[in-house]
Structures are given as C-alpha cells and as structure tokens.
KEMI-93640 format. One line per 2 residues: number of its first residue (from 1); their letters; for each residue x, y negated, z negated of C-alpha. Coordinates in steps of 0.5 Angstrom, whole numbers, plus 500, padded with zeros to 3 digits. Each point is the difference from the previous one (the first is absolute). Layout:
NUM> a> X/Y/Z; ...
END
This chain:
1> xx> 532/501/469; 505/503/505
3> xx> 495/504/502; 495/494/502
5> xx> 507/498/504; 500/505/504
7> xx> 492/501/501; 502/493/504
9> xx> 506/501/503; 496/506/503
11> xx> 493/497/502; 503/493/503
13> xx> 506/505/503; 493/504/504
15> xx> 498/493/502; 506/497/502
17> xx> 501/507/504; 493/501/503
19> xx> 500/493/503; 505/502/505
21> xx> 495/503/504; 496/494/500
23> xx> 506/495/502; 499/499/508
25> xx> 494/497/503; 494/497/497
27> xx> 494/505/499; 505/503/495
29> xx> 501/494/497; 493/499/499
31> xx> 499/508/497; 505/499/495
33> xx> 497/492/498; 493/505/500
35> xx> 503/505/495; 503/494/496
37> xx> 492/498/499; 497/506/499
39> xx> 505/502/495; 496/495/495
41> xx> 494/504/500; 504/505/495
43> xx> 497/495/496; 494/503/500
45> xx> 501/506/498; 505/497/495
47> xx> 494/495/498; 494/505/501
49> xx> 495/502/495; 502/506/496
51> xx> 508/498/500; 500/498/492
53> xx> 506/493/498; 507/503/496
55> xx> 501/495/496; 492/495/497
57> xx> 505/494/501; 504/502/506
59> xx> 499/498/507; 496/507/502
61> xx> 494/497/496; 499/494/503
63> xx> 499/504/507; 498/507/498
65> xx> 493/503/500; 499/494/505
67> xx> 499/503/507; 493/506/501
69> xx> 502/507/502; 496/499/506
71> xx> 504/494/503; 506/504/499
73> xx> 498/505/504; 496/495/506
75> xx> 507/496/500; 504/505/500
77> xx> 495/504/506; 501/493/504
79> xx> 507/499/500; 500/508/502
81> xx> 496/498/506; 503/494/501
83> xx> 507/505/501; 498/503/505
85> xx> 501/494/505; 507/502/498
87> xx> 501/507/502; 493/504/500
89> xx> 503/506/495; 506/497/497
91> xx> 497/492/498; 494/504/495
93> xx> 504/506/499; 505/494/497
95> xx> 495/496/496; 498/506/497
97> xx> 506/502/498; 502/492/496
99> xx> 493/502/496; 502/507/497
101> xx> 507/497/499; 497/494/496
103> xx> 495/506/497; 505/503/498
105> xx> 504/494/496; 494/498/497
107> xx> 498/507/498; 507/501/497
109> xx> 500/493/496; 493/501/497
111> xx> 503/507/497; 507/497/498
113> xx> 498/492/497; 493/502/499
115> xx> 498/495/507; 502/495/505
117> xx> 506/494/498; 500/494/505
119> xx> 507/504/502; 496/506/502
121> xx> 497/495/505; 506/499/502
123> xx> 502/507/502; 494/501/503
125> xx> 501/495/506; 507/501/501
127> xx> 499/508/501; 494/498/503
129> xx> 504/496/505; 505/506/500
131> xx> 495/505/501; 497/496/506
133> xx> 507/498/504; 503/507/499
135> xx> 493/503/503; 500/495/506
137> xx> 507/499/501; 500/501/508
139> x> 492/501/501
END
C-alpha cells in the first residue's frame, strides 16, 4: 500500500506541477480542460476487446471486452489529429504518448492480476491526463 501512496503523490504532483503552464490566459486554460476530457478515452484502451477483467465478480468484468479494437484506434487517431490544433507536432506527439503510457499500464496489469480492475481504470485517466499536461505544458 505505501507504494500506491506514493504512485499518487507523484502522478497528482506531475499534474499539479504541469498545470502551471497553463495558468495565464484562456487558450491555455481551454488546452488544459481539452486534456482533461481526452484523458478519459484511456477507457477505450482499458475496455477494448482483447483486454480480459482480473477478478469475474470485480468492476473490470462489467466494462471489459466492451470497446472494438478498431474503435480504439479511430478515437485515438481522432484525438491525435484533433491535437494538432494545439501545437502541429507536440499536440499528436502528446496523444500518442498518453495511449502507450495507458498501453503499457494495461499490458503491465494483464501480466501481474491476470486483467483490468475498475482501479486500473482509474490509473489509466490520471497517467493519461498526466501524460497530456506534461507533454502540452507551454504548447
């Protein structure tokens, strides 16, 4: 449990210390609200066909095995696109980013619990998000 602790120390730290960038002037306030939303599409990855629940009676299998593959790819290409209205390079380059950062949590907890848990869920928005501040900070 201590490691948990500090798992969220430090993700609502990187938040916290990337959203200084986007203190100022409504563009960026409007960028930091965008990534907020485009955080959630984690679900998507966490929800898609081939990602298994951990537990049968746990939050995971209610959700799981829900979202097709190719859907996962078209949103994610769409908010990958969409990003480039913040910055040409930084605003895909970002996207893609928060989609392997959430890749590599899901591959991660489908090797360690055997799938997805509704905390997993979780996990994947806020290092999504944390992805997308970070990466977008100052675009």
């Amino acid at each position: 449990r201590p490691a948990g602790v500090v798992a969220v120390v430090l993700v609502l730290g990187g938040q916290a210390a990337a959203l200084v960038a986007f203190v100022g002037d409504v563009r960026s306030a409007v960028i930091a609200g965008a990534a907020v939303c485009a955080s959630r599409a984690a679900l998507w990855i966490t929800c898609a066909g081939p990602v298994p629940a951990a537990r049968p009676d746990g939050l995971g299998s209610a959700f799981t095995r829900r979202v097709p593959v190719w859907w996962t790819l078209l949103g994610w290409a769409a908010l990958a696109g969409l990003a480039t209205l913040v910055h040409p390079w930084r605003g895909p380059l970002a996207v893609g980013l928060a989609a392997l950062v959430v890749l590599v949590l899901v591959v991660r907890s489908i090797r360690r619990f055997g799938g997805v848990t509704g905390d997993v869920f979780g996990a994947a928005i806020e290092l999504a998000l944390t992805t997308l501040l970070v990466a977008l900070a100052g675009a």
